[in-house]
C-alpha positions, -999 to +999 in steps of 0.1 A: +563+555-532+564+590-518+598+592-519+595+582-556+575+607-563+591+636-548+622+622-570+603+626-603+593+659-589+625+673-583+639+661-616+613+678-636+619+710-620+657+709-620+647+701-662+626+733-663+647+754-649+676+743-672+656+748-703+650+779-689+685+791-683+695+774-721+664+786-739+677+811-764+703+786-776+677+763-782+654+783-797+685+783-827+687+744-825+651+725-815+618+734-812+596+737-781+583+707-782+617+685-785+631+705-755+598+696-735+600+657-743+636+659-737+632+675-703+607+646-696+631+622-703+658+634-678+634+633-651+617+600-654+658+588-655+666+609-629+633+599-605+645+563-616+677+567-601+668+584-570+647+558-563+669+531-570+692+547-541+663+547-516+652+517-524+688+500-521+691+521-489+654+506-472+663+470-480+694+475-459+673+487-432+648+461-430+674+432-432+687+447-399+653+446-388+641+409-396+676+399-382+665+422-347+634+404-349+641+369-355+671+372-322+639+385-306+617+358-313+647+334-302+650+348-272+613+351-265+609+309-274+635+303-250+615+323-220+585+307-232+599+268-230+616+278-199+580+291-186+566+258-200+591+239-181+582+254-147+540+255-152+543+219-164+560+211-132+532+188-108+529+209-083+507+238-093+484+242-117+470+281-133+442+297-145+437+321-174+406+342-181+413+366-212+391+395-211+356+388-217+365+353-227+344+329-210+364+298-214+395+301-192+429+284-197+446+263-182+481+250-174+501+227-154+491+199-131+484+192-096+500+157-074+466+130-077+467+125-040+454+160-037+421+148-051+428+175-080+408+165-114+432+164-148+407+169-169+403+206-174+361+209-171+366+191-142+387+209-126+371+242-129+342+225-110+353+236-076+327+219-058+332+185-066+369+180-050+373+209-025+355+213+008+326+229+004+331+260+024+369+257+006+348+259-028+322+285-018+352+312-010+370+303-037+341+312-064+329+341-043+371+353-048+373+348-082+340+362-088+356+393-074+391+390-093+371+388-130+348+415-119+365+439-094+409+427-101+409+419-065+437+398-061+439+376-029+457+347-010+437+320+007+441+283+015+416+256+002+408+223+015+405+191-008+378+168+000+414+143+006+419+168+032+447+183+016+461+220+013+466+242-015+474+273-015+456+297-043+468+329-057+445+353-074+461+382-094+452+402-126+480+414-156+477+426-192+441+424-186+437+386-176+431+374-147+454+345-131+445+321-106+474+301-093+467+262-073+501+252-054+504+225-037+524+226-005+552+207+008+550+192+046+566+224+062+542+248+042+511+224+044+515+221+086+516+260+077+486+262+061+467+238+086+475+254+117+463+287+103+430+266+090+427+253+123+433+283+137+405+304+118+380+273+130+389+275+163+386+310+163+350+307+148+335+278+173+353+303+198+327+330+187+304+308+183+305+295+218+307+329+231+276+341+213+256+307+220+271+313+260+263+350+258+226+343+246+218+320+276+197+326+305+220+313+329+248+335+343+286+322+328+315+339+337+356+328+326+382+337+353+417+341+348+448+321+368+445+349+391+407+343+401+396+375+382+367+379+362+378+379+327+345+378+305+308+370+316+276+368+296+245+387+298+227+367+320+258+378+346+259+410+344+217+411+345+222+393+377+240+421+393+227+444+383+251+453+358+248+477+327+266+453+305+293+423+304+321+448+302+309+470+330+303+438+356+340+423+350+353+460+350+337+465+385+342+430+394+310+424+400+305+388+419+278+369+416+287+339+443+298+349+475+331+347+493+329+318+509+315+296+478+344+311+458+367+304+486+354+267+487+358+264+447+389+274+443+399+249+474+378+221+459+380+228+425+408+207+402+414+198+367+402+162+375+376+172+395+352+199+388+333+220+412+295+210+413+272+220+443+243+237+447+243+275+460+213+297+474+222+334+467+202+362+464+195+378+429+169+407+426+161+411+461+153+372+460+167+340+472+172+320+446+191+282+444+215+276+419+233+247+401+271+260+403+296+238+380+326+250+380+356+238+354+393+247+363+423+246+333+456+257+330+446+293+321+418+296+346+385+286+349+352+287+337+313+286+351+280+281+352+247+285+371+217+272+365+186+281+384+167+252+401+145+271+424+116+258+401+134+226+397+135+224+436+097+230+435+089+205+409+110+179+424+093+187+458+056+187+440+066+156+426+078+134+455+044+145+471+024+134+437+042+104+438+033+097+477-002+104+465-004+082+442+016+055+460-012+059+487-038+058+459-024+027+440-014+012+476-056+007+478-067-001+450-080-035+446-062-040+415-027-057+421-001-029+403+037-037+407+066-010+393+098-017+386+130+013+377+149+009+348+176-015+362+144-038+359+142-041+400+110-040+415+101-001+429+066-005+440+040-026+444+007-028+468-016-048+490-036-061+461-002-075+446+011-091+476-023-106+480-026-117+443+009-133+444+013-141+481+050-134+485+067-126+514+073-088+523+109-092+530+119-107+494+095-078+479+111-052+501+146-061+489+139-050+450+142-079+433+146-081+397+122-087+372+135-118+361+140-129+395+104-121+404+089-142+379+117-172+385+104-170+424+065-173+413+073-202+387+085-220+415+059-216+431+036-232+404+020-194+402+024-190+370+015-204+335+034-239+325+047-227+289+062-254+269+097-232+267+102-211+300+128-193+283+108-180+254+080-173+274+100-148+299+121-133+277+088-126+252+071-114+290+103-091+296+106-081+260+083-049+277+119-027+287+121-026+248+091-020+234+072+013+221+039-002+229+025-016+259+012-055+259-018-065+268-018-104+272-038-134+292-024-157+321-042-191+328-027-196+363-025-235+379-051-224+402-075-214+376-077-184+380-077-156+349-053-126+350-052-098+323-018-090+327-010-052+308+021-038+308+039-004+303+073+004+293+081+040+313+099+067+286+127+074+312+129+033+316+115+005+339+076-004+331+045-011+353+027-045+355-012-041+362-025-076+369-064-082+366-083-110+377-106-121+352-117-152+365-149-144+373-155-125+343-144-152+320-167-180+341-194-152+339-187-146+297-180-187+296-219-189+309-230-161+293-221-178+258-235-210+269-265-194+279-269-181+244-267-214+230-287-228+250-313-200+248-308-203+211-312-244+212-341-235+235-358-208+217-358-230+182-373-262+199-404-243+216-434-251+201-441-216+210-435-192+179-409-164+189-399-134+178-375-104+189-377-072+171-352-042+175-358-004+185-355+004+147-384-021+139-359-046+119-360-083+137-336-102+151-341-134+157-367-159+149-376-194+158-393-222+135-425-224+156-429-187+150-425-192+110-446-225+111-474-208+128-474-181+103-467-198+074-435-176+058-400-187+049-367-182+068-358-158+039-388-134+046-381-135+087-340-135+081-322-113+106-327-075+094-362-075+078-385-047+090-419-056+108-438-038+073-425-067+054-429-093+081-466-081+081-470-084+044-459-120+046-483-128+076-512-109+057-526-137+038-531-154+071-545-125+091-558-095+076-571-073+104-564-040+111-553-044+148-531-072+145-491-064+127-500-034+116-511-023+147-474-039+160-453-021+138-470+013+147-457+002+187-424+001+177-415+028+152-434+052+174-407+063+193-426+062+224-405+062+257-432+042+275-434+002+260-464-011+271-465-048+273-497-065+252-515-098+248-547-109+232-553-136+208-556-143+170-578-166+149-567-171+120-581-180+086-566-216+086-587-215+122-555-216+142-564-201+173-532-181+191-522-163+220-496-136+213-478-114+241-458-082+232-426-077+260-406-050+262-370-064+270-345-041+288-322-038+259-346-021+236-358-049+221-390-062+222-402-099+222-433-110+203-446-148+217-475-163+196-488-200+212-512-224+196-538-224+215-565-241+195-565-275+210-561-257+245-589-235+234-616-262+230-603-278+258-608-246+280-641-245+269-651-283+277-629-271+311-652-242+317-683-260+307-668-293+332-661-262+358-694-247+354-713-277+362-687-286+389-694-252+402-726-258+406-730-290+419-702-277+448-732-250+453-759-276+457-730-299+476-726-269+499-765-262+499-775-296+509-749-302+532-760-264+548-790-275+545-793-311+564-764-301+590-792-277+603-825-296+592-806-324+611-789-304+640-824-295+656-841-328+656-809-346+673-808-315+697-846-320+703-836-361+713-808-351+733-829-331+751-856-357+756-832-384+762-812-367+792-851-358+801-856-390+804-829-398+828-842-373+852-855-392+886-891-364+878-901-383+847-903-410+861-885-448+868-870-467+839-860-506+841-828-516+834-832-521+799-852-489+792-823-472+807-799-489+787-814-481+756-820-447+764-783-445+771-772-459+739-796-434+721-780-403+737-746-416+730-754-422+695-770-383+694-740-363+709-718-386+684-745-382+654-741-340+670-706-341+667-705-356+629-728-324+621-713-299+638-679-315+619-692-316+586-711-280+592-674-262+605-659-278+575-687-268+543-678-233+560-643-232+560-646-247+520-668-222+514-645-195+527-674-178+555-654-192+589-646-163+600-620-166+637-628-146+667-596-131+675-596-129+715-564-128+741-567-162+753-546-177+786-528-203+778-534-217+817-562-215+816-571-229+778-554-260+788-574-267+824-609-261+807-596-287+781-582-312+808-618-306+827-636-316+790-619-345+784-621-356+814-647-383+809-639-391+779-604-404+797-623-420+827-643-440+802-615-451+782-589-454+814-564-435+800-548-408+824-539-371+811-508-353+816-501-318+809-465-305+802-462-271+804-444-244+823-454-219+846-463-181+831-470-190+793-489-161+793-516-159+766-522-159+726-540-142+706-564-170+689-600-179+684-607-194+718-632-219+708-618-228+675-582-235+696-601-256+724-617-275+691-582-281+682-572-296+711-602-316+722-604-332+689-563-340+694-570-357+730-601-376+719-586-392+690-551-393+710-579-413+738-595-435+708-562-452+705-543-453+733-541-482+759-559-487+790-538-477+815-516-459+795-509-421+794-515-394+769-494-363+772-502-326+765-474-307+763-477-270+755-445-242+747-436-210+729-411-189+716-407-151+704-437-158+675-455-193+680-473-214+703-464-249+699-493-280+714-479-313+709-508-346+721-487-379+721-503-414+726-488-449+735-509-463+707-503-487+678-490-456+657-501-447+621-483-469+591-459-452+573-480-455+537-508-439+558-491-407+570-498-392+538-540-393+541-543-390+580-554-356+571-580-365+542-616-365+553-641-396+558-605-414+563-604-436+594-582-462+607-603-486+629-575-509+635-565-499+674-593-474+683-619-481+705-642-464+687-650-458+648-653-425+640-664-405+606-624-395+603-631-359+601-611-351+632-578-342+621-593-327+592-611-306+609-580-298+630-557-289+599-580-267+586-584-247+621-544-244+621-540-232+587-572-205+597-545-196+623-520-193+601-502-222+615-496-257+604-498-294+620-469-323+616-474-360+630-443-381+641-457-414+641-442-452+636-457-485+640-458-497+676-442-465+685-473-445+689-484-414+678-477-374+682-494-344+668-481-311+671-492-278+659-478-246+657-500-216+658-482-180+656-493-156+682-478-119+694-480-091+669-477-112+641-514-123+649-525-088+652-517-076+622-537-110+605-569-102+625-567-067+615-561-073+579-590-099+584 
């Protein structure tokens, strides 16, 4: 169009300028205005044809243009299709990000067996089908590639464990990312430099984990030289750092223990023996292992002084506790963790009864128990098996078992068992026997103190330190008239006294019970008393304190007992006083008749003196006769009187040394009549020195004389009656024996019971007050009496009366 218009242009003014150079010919042939429209004319045809040219002219141009472009475009399909060809190919697979185009493209395909996703979201989720630490390098690269065009190379691991090798790299403003996947030559490539870069990491690793221990570690070369060392080394001598200790060759074992590992020391077998060197000034012990390899060798020392310490502590805890266990009276027995026995003491061998030698040679576990089976020591399960394995399930368990043994011989073990952390367990055995026998009793005691307490006719009750009570027994509830469901187990003594209220009603009755035991008070007095209630029940209660903080309330019916006490009482009061006019009267006539017979006696042995006169024969015989019958009537009353004093509890004993020797010759010298008259002869055992006792003399020669005359009653004429006397340390013993007809056997039992006489064999019929009288003068002495006696056999009485200190102390207290 511009060239168009410059056509036009030029025609118009090559149409002026010729009207200009004609106009004064055509001012003769047209007007003005013709020669303008004519000029107008040309110009238009001459713009017309000028741009016909050009326009002929461009068309030629562009035809040779499109046909440039369209060989252009050819040639650019083919590259294209070509490009296409080689990016389809199953071996790699690209990347596109265009600009600030989020959503990438991409192209090509990776082999399946690399573990490569098709589908394209799936693939650009790295995570899910590359290593992780593959994954997490490749985002962090082409995080840098979009942002920063850093292009880079780097090998990434397939969670098949396959290689690929990825290519980053920016053009024409896009970013490419290139996966190839490597053939075998190219993959073992790209492994060994994986494996390479991890075995140079755990190699730094190791170093910085070796280089932060406490213990020295040094690496030598082939040549024995210190190549690198840790801290710890070159702190242990006394080096500024690792570099400056292997630069100095600083050594940290001496000669001779490097000497001995590089003499000892192989590939097979590595150095390891303790070494005491001196680091700081001290000496110190260290664990030295020692590793030798192709290139060199390699150490470590560990210090053990404290180790050494510990170990030594703990061999002398473990004496002390062997020596402790070894005397306890609890049987313990240890075994290691190969289950063989590694202790045991006294108690156990006792317990068990094994021999030392099969204990001493660490049997096993299950040997041990096999040995006491046979030995019927242990329990008769119904399966053996079951039962030991379930016994030695202990080496397993987390927690120890605490079971029961009923041995053959009845006795009780509580058998507990611990498994050890390190291994092995302990077996603590416990006899129980006596515990269960005592808990076996204990729980039949409680039934039977529960059968008991519930079939007294005595009302119980047992309240507890908080006032509640306890336990209860029908008799208790009977007497008071409530229910088992106001006196259950629980109820507090304020409601118990509300429900015995209606019965009693008195201010120092429960009331006064329930302020004893909610008071707190230390001191638990103990109370009794009685009640009368309004149903005219008369009871006795008691209050005892038991030891367990309880306290025991016993209530009894008393009321028939009641009226019987007071008929008792009445019955004793009159008893009383008839003993007192028994006692009066007998007092009374002993001495109203003591003087009269003394006053005959004396008149009848007057009498008999030659100075008062002849008697015929039969005034002497009578007179004879009545002073027998006085000395015997004396005798009766002096019995009678000595015993109304000893019932009334006035005999009071002169306590005197008396001489045995002598005590028995002024008896033989009394009796001595009596003996001639009856013909009986007298024989006194006794040995020599007896020494004395200390005794009421005449009470003790009353003893005897009463012995010998009943002993001379019944013995035979002709016969011999024996008095033998002995002692020990405390008593005196005087046994009288007689030849007589001897006492029958259903009369042993009253011999000693007063007015009772046997006339059957005596010569003579007494009141039978003798050997009461002589029973009652032992027990004054504290003694006693006992008669062997048989029929036909005769007869012996023998009392013991205590003498020495023993008496002493009686008369004194007397």
């Amino acid at each position: 169009m511009p060239a168009l218009l410059s056509g036009s242009t030029l025609a118009a003014f090559a149409g002026t300028a010729l009207a200009q150079q004609q106009a004064p010919a055509a001012v003769r042939l047209f007007s003005s205005s013709e020669v303008a429209i004519s000029s107008l004319v040309i110009g238009a045809l001459g713009a017309t044809l000028l741009s016909v040219l050009w326009l002929v002219r461009q068309k030629g141009n562009m035809e040779a243009e499109s046909q440039e472009m369209r060989n252009a475009l050819s040639d650019a399909q083919q590259r294209i299709s070509k490009y296409e060809a080689l990016i389809a190919e199953k071996n790699r697979r690209i990347i596109i990000w265009d600009g600030s185009i989020a959503r990438p493209e991409v192209l090509g395909q990776l082999p399946a067996d690399t573990g490569a996703p098709q589908n394209d979201r799936e693939f650009l989720a790295f995570g899910r089908w590359l290593r992780p630490k593959s994954a997490a390098e490749l985002e962090r690269a082409v995080e840098s590639l979009r942002g920063d065009a850093c292009t880079f190379d780097m090998v990434a691991e397939t969670i098949r464990d396959e290689i690929l090798e990825v290519q980053g790299r920016v053009s024409g403003g896009k970013a490419f990312v290139r996966f190839t996947a490597l053939n075998n030559l190219r993959a073992e490539l790209a492994e060994l430099k994986i494996e390479r870069e991890r075995l140079r990491g755990s190699i730094t690793l190791f170093q910085s984990l070796l280089d932060a221990l406490e213990q020295p570690v040094w690496r030598r070369d082939s040549d024995g030289k210190l190549a690198w060392v840790n801290h710890a080394y070159s702190e242990a001598v006394e080096a500024a750092s690792p570099d400056q200790a292997v630069g100095e060759a600083r050594e940290f074992l001496g000669t001779i223990t490097r000497e001995s590992i590089r003499a000892n020391a192989t590939p097979a077998s590595p150095f390891h023996d303790r070494v005491s060197t001196v680091v700081h000034g001290n000496r110190t012990i260290y664990e030295i292992v020692d590793v030798v390899a192709t290139g060199g060798s390699a150490g470590m020392a560990l210090d053990v002084s404290e180790a050494e310490s510990v170990r030594e502590e703990l061999k002398r805890t473990l004496r002390s506790h062997a020596e402790t266990l070894d005397n306890l009276g609890t049987p313990v027995a240890i075994f290691d963790r190969d289950r063989r026995l590694q202790f045991y003491n006294q108690a156990f061998v006792t317990l068990w009864g094994l021999d030392l030698g099969f204990l001493d040679s660490r049997p096993d576990n299950s040997e041990l128990l096999d040995r006491l089976r046979s030995s019927n020591k242990l329990p008769e399960p119904l399966n053996w098996r079951s039962w030991k394995e379930s016994a030695l399930s202990i080496y397993q368990a987390l927690d120890a078992k605490d079971e029961l043994w009923h041995l053959p011989n009845g006795e009780t073990l509580r058998v507990a068992a611990t498994a050890h952390p390190q291994g092995g367990a302990t077996w603590v055995f416990e006899n129980l026997t006596e515990q269960v026998n005592l808990e076996t009793r204990y729980n039949t005691l409680l039934q039977v103190q529960g059968e008991t307490i519930d079939h007294l006719s005595e009302g119980v009750a047992v309240f507890g330190p908080d006032g509640s009570i306890q336990l209860s027994n029908p008799a208790f509830r009977a007497l008071w008239g409530i229910t088992a469901e106001q006196a259950k187990p629980g109820t507090h003594i304020r409601a118990i006294e509300e429900a015995c209220s209606p019965s009693y009603d008195k201010p120092d009755g429960w009331r006064r019970f329930g302020q004893m035991l909610t008071s707190g008070d230390d001191a638990r007095p103990s109370l009794q008393g009685t009640f009368e209630l309004y149903s005219g029940l008369i009871l006795d209660y008691a209050v005892t304190p038991l030891p367990n903080a309880q306290t025991m309330f016993t209530f009894v019916d008393m009321t028939a007992s009641a009226r019987a006490e007071r008929a008792l009482m009445e019955k004793n009061e009159a008893l009383r006083k008839a003993d007192e006019i028994k006692n009066d009267f007998v007092q009374h006539v002993s001495y109203e008749l003591r003087s009269p017979l003394t006053n005959i006696i004396g008149f009848t042995d007057l009498l008999k003196t030659p100075g008062v006169g002849a008697l015929n024969e039969r005034q002497a015989e009578y007179v004879e006769h009545i002073s027998t019958s006085s000395s015997l009537l004396l005798t009766i009353v002096n019995d009678i009187l000595d015993l109304a004093t000893v019932d009334a509890g006035i005999m009071e004993l002169n306590y005197t040394e008396v001489g045995l020797d002598d005590l028995l010759d002024d008896v033989a010298m009394q009796i001595a009549d009596r003996l001639h008259e009856n013909a009986v002869t007298l024989e006194i055992t006794a040995p020599r020195g007896l020494g004395s006792i200390i005794a009421d003399q005449q009470r003790l020669k009353q003893i005897l004389l009463k012995l010998l005359t009943n002993a001379t009653n019944f013995a035979p004429e002709g016969s011999t009656i024996t008095l033998t006397c002995r002692r020990d340390d405390q008593d005196v013993y005087f046994s009288v024996s007689d030849d007589g007809p001897g006492i029958p056997t259903e009369m042993l039992s009253s011999v000693f019971n007063r007015f009772s006489s046997s006339p059957q064999g005596g010569k003579r019929s007494g009141a039978g007050l003798g050997l009461s009288i002589v029973e009652s003068f032992v027990t004054l002495h504290h003694g006693d009496v006992r008669i062997d006696s048989r029929p036909g056999g005769g007869t012996t009485v023998t009392c013991r009366i205590p003498t020495g200190s023993a008496m002493r102390t009686i008369a004194a207290a007397e």
